[in-house]
C-alpha positions as CSV (number, residue, x, y, z in Angstrom):
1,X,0.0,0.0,0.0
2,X,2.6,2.5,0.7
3,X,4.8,1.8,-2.2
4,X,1.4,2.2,-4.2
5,X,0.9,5.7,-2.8
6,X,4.5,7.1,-3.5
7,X,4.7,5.4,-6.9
8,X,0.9,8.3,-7.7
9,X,3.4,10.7,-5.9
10,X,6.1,10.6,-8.3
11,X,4.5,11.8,-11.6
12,X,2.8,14.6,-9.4
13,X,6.1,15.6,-8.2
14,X,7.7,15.5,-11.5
15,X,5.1,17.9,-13.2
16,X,5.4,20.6,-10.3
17,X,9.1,20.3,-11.0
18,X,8.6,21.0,-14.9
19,X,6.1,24.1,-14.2
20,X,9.0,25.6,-11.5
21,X,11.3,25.0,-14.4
22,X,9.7,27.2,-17.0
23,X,8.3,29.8,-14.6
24,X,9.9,33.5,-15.7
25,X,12.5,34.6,-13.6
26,X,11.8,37.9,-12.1
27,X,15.3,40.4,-12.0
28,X,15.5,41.9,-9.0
29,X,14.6,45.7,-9.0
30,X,16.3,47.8,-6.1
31,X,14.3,50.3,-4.7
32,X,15.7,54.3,-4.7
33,X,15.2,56.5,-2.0
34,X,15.1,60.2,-1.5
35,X,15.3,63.2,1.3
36,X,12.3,65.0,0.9
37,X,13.5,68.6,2.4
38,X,13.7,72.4,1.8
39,X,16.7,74.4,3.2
40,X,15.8,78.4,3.4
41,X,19.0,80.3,1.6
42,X,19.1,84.0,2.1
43,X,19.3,86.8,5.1
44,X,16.3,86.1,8.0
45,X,12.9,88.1,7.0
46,X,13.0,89.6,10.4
47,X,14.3,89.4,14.3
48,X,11.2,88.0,16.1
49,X,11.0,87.2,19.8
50,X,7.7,85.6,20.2
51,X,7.7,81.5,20.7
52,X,6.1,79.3,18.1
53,X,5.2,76.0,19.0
54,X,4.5,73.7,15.4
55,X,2.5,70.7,15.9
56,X,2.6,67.0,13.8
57,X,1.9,67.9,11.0
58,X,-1.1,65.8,9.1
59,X,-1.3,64.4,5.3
60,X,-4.0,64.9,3.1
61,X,-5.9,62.1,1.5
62,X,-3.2,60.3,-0.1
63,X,-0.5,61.5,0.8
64,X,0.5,59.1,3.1
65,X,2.4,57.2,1.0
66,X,6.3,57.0,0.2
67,X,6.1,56.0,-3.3
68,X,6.8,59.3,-5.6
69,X,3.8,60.1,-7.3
70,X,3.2,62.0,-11.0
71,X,0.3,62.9,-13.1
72,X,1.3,61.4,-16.9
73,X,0.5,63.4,-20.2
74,X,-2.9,61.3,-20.3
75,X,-3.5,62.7,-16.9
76,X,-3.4,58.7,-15.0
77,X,-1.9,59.2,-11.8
78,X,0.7,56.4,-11.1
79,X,2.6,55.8,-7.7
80,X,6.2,54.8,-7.7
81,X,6.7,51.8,-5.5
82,X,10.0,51.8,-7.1
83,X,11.7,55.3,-5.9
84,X,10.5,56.6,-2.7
85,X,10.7,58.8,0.2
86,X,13.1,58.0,3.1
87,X,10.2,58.7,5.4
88,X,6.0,59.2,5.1
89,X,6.3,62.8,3.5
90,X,4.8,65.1,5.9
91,X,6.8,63.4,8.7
92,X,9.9,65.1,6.8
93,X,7.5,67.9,5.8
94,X,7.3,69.2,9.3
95,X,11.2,68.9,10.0
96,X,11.7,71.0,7.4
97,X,9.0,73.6,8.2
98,X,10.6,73.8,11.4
99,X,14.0,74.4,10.1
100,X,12.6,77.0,7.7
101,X,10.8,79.4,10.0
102,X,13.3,79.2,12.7
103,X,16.1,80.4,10.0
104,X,13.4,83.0,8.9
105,X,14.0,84.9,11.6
106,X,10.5,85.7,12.3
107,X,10.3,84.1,15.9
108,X,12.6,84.0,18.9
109,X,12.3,79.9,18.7
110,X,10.6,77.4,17.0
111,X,9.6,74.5,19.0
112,X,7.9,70.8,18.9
113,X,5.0,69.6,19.8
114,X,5.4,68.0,23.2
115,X,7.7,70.7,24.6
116,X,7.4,72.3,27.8
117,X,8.2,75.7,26.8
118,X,5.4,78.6,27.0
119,X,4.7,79.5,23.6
120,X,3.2,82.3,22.0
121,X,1.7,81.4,18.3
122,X,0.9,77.9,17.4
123,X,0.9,76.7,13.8
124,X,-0.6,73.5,12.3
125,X,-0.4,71.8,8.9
126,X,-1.2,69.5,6.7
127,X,0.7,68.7,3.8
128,X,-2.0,68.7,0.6
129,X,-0.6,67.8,-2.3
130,X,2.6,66.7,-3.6
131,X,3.1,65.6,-7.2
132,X,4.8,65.7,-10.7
133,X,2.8,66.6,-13.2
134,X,4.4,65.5,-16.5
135,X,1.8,67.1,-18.2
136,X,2.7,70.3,-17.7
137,X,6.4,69.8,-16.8
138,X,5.9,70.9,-13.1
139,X,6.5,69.9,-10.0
140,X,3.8,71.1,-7.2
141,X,3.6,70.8,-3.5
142,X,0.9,72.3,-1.4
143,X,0.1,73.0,2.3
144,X,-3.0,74.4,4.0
145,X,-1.5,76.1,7.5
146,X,-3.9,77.6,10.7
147,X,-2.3,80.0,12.6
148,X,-3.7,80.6,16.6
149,X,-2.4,83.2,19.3
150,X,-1.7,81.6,22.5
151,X,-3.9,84.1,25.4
152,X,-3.8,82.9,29.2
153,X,-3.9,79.0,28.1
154,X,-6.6,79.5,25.3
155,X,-5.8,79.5,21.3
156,X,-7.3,82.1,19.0
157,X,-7.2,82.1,15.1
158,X,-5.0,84.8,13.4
159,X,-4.8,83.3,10.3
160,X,-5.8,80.7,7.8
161,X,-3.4,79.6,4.7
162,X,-3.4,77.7,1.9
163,X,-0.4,77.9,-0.4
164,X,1.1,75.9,-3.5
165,X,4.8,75.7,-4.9
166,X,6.1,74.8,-8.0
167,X,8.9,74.0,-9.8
168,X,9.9,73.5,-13.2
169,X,10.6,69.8,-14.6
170,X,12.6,68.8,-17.8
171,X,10.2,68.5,-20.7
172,X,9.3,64.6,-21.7
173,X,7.5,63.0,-24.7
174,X,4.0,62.2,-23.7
175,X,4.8,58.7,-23.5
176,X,8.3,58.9,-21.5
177,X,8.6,59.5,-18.2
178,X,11.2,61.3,-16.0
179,X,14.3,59.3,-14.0
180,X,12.9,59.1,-10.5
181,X,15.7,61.7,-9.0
182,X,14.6,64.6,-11.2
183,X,11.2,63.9,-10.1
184,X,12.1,64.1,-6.7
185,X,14.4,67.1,-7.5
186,X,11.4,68.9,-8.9
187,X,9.3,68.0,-5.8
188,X,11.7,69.2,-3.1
189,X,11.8,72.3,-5.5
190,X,8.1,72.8,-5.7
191,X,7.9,72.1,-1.2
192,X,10.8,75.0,-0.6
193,X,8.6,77.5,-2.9
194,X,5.8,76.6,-0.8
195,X,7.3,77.0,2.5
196,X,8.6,80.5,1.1
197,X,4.8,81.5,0.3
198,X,3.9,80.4,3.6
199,X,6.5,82.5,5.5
200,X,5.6,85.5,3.4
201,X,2.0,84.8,4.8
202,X,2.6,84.6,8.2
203,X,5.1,87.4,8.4
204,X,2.3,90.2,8.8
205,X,0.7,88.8,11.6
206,X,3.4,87.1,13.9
207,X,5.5,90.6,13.9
């Protein structure tokens, strides 16, 4: 009986063997990664002395993801699960903002969410949009900001923003596509231009 049973088992195992054996082999595709920052270059905008404490900042609908994404000529929106960012996007988003507005000169300090330090203005975000449009050979990045004055432990709206940056992309035929690092070139473009809109915006009222 049991020589029986393994003599069916052979021909079953042979066959599996023969389908392994002409089964496509897949090359290996290494996945790119890239900083998703914004430096500020140029003199501070001001000499502020007023604390501003920047919460988490949030992500759109989305905009969660790490894959780089672009609008194509035909207007499909594809994701790149191929070259991505080193971290969720508005995760580095908000270390950048931080960076940005303390070099802008506008405050005295620019702090974290979770600090103990008194604060005077609090600012939260949310990243809103963040793409490639091949399209139109530009890179845009948006962010929606709401700005509160901090008044014996109670918040008060100064200000409501929405701003969008953009950046310039190398022109492509409408069925090519860009090399993932001057898309992300194009994007990190596109964010500093929107962070420089946003400190132009909250300049009046934090003063």
């Amino acid at each position: 009986m049991k020589r029986r049973a393994l003599l069916l088992a052979l021909p079953m195992t042979a066959g599996l063997a023969a389908c392994g054996s002409v089964l496509p082999d897949r090359p290996y595709v290494e996945t790119l990664r890239f900083p998703f920052t914004a430096t500020r270059n140029g003199p501070p905008a001001g000499a502020g002395r007023r604390v501003l404490l920047v919460r988490l900042m949030r992500a759109a609908p989305g905009m969660e993801t790490r894959g780089l994404r672009s609008i194509r000529a035909d207007g499909t929106e594809v994701v790149d699960f191929y070259a991505e960012w080193t971290a969720p996007p508005a995760e580095l988003a908000e270390e950048s903002l931080r960076r940005w507005l303390s070099a802008s000169g506008l405050f005295g300090a620019v702090v974290a969410q979770g600090t103990r330090a008194p604060s005077d203005f609090t600012l939260e975000c949310e990243l809103t949009g963040l793409v490639a449009d091949l399209g139109r050979s530009e890179a845009r990045a948006g962010l929606s900001a709401v700005l509160m004055r901090d008044v014996n432990g109670e918040s008060r709206l100064v200000r409501q923003l929405a701003v969008t940056g953009r950046a310039a992309l190398p022109a492509v035929a409408a069925d090519a596509t860009l090399p993932p690092a001057a898309v992300a070139a194009g994007m990190n473009a596109a964010f500093a231009a929107a962070l420089g809109a946003l400190e132009k915006g909250l300049a009046p009222f934090v003063r």
